[in-house]
N, C-alpha and C positions, 0 to 999 in steps of 0.2 A: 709372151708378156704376162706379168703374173700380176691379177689382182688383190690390194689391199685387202685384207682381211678387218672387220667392223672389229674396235674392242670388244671385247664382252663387259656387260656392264657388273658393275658392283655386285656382291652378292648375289650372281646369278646361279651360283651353284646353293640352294639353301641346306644343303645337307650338313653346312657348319650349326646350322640354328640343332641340328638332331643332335650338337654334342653335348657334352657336359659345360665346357667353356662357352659353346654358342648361347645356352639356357642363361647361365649366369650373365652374361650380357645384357640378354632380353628381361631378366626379369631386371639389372641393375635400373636400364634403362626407364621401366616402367614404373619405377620404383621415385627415379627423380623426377618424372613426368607429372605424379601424383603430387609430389609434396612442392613442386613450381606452383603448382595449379590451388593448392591447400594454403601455402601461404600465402597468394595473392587473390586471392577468394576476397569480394567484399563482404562476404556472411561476419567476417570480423570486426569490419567498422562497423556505425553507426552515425547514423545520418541525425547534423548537428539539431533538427529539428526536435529531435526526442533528448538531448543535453541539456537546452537551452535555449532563454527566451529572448525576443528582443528589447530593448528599451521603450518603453514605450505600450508594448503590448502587454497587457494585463486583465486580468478578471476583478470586477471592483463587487463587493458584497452590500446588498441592499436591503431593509428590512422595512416593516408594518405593521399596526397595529389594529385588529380586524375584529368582526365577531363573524361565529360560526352558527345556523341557527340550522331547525329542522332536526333535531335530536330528538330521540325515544328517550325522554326523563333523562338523558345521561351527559347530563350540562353541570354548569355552577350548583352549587349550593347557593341559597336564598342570602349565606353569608358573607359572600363574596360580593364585597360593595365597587367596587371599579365594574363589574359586569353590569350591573344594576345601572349605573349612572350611567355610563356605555350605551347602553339600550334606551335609555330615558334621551338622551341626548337626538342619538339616532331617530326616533318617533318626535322629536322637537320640531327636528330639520325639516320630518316629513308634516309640520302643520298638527302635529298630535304630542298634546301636554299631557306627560301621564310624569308624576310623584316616584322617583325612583323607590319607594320606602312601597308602593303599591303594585310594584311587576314581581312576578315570577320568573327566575329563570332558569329554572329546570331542561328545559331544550335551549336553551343557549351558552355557548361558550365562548369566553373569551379567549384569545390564540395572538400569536406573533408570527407572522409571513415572512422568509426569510427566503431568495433568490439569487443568482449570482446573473452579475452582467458582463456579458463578453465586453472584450476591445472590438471598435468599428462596427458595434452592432446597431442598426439602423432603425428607427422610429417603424411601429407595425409589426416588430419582430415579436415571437411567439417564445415566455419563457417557461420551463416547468418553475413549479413556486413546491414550498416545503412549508407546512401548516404545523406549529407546534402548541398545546395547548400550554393558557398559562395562569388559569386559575385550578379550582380541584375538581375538573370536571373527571368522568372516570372513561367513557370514549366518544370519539368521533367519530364514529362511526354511521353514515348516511345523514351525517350535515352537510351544509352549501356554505361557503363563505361568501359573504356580502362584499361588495365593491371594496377594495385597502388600497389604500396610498401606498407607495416601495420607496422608501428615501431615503440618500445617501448620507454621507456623514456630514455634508455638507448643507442640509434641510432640502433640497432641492426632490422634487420629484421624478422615479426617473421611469417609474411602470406602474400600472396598475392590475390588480389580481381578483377576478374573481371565480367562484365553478362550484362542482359539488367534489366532494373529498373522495379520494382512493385511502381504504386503510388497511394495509397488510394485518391486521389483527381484530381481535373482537375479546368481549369480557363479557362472562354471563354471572351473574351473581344471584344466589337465592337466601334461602332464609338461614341456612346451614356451612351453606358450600360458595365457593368461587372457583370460576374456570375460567383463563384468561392466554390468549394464545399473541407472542410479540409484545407489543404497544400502540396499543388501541388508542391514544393519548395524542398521535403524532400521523399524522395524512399526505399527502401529496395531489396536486392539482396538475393534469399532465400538461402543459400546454395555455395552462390560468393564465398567465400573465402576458401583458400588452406591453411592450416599451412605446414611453413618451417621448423622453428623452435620450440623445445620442449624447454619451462621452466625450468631450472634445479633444482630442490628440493632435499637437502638432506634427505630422508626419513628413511631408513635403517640403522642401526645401532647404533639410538637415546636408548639414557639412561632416558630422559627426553622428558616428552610430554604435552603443555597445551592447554589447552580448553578455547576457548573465549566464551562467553556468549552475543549475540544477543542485548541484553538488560539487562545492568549491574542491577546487585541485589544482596544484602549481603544473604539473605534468602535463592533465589536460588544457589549463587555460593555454601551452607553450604549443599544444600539438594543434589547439584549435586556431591560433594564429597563425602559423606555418601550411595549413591548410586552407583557408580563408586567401592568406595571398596566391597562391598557387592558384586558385581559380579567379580570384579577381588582383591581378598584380597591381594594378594602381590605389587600392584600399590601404595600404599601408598598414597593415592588422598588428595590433602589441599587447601582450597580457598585460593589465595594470596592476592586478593582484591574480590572487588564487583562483576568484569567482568572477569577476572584467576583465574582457577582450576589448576594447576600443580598435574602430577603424574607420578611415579617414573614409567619405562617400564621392566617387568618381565624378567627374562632373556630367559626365553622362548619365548615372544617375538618379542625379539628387530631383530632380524633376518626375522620378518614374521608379521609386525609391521601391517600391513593392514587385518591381521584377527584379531587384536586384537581391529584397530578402527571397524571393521565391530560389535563387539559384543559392543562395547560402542554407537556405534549411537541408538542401540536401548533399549537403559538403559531408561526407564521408569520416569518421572520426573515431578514433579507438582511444577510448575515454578510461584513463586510469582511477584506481580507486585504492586504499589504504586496506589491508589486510585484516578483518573484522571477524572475530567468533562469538555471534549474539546468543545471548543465553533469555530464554525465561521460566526461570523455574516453576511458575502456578500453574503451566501447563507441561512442564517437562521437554519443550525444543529447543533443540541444537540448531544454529545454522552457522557451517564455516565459508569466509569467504575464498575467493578465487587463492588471492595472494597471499595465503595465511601457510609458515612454514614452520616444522618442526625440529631442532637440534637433536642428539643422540640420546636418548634417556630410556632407563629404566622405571616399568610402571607396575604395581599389585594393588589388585583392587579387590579386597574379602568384602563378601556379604554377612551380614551377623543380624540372625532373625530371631526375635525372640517374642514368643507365644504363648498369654495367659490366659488359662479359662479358669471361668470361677463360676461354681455350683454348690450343690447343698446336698446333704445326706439324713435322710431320717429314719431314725433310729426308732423301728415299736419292739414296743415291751413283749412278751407274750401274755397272751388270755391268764388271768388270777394272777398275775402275777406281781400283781402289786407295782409296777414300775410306771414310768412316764416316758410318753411319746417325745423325744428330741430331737429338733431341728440344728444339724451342725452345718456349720459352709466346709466348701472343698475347694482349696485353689490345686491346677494343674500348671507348672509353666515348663514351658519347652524350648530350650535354647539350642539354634545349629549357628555356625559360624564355616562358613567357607575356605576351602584350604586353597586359594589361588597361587599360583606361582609367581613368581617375580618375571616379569617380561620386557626384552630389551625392544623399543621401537627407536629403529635406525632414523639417522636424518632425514628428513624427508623435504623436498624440493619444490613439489607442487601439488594441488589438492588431491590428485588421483593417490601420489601415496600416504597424504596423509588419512586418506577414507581406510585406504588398504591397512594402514599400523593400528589406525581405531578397530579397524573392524576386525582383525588378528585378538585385542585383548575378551573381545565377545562378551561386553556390559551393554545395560540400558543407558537408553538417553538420559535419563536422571543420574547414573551412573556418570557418564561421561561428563555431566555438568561438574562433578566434584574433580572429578579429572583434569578438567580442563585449566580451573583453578589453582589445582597441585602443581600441571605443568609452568603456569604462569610465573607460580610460586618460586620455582625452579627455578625461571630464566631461561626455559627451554621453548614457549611458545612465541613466536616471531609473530607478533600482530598486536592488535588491541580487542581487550576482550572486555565485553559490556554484557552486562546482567540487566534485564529490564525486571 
């Protein structure tokens, strides 16, 4: 009786991988392995959170009008009448009549308190406040600001602010000289501010909910909606424009509306953007963007420097010689001019070669900003190009 023999399994002889064809396999394989894994990597999207806000959620801006006191002499000037009245007013309140025409306010400065208020933020909350000076005081430095109203556009009060100043800077002045480091003019209060008032926002029981988009885009608003239903199907997600997404609120829930943005901010989204080469020339930077492409062109770019000095020669007579000492100028000028070649940069398809064709012609950034203009000129650079 002769027993079965077990198959051998697959590749149980590996001495195929030692060959040259087995190699090629292994490496095909790792090769697809990698770029599976590369393209579906979520390092690519972007979680709607950082795109875009909800309706509703916003930071509303609040301002006050304050005095700053405790100052080393480096307050108002005595000419500044709203400071004066300010302070006279203040000492009123407190039961003390003093003649604004009769203060000093040398250690006092008048300021504007300016905060920003979250959405949902709750009465008790703790705000940083931003102190800026708004008469000619010269710093604030080791002033406190007294109690300030924070109020909206609406007159309503919604914080109040008071503390001693933080000033990234200082100004020493003498009788000759000035020495002044940042803006000493301008402080922050970490933590100054107290909210009174909560924001009212209908949040709860919306039927309807839209999404604004950071940076309006037909592309993105289309991917953000196609995304949005995929995780929540019965939202009925639609771009309305470029920048609005609208979608319909589950009836599950419209009553509990804040888990349902909690699972949308982290919707996954790869947010397109229009192809841009920002230029500013007072500092000399380039930035190209992602999507910015180049057609086939030829580029020469000569430097031409040219360099004057001007000096003087004087001319002495010699000893008896009867003559006179003369002062003549001497101009030197020095002109080179660059012999570049003419240089073909190929089409290029996306930013790596366009870095590589820039960086083949071997100019400065200042350089390239005229470049980039030429190319524009051309009809060769595929994007929009803004000069700030």
């Amino acid at each position: 009786m002769m027993l079965s023999q077990k198959p051998k399994p697959m590749f149980s002889d590996r001495s195929w991988a030692k060959r040259p064809q087995g190699r090629r396999v292994i490496v095909a394989l790792i090769t697809a392995v990698v770029l599976i894994l590369w393209l579906s990597s979520p390092s690519l999207a972007i979680r709607l959170k950082e795109v875009a806000t909800f309706e509703g959620v916003r930071v509303n801006q609040i301002a006050g009008y304050g005095l700053v006191v405790g100052l080393n002499g480096t307050g108002d000037k005595d000419q500044t009448g709203f400071t004066r009245q300010s302070l006279s007013n203040l000492l009123k309140r407190m039961d003390i009549t003093v003649s604004p025409t009769a203060l000093k306010v040398k250690n006092v400065a008048a300021v504007m308190v300016t905060a920003d208020l979250p959405a949902f933020v709750k009465p008790g909350t703790k705000l940083d406040v931003l102190v800026s000076s708004l008469g000619d005081s010269t710093s604030l430095q080791g002033g406190t600001l007294l109690i300030t109203a924070l109020k909206g556009l609406d007159g309503q009060i919604y914080a109040i602010a008071q503390g001693p100043l933080s000033v990234g800077g200082f100004a020493l002045t003498g009788q000759a000289a000035t020495v002044q480091k940042n803006h000493p003019t301008v402080g922050r209060i970490v933590q100054g501010g107290t909210v009174e008032r909560e924001v009212p926002i209908r949040w709860q029981g919306k039927e309807t909910l839209s999404i604004k988009l950071s940076s309006p885009d037909f592309t993105t608003a289309a991917r953000v909606a196609e995304a949005v239903n995929e995780v929540l199907p019965g939202a009925s997600a639609r771009p309305l424009d470029a920048a609005t997404i609208e979608l319909s609120v589950p009836a599950n829930y419209r009553e509990n509306l804040a888990v349902m943005v909690a699972e949308l901010e982290n919707v996954s989204v790869i947010p397109d953007s229009v192809g841009k080469v920002i230029i500013n020339e007072r500092t000399g930077s380039v930035v190209v963007g992602e999507n910015v492409k180049l057609s086939t062109v030829a580029v020469a770019h000569g430097n031409l420097s040219v360099q004057i000095r001007e000096g003087v020669t004087v001319s002495q007579p010699d000893a008896f010689s009867g003559g006179e000492t003369v002062v003549a100028p001497e101009t030197d000028i020095n002109v080179e001019e660059g012999a570049d070649n003419l240089l073909l940069i190929e089409r290029s398809t996306n930013i790596n070669d366009v870095v590589k064709a820039l960086n083949a012609i071997g100019v400065t950034p200042r350089d390239l900003i005229t470049i980039f203009q030429l190319i524009q000129a051309a009809g060769a650079l595929h994007g929009e190009l803004e000069i700030l």
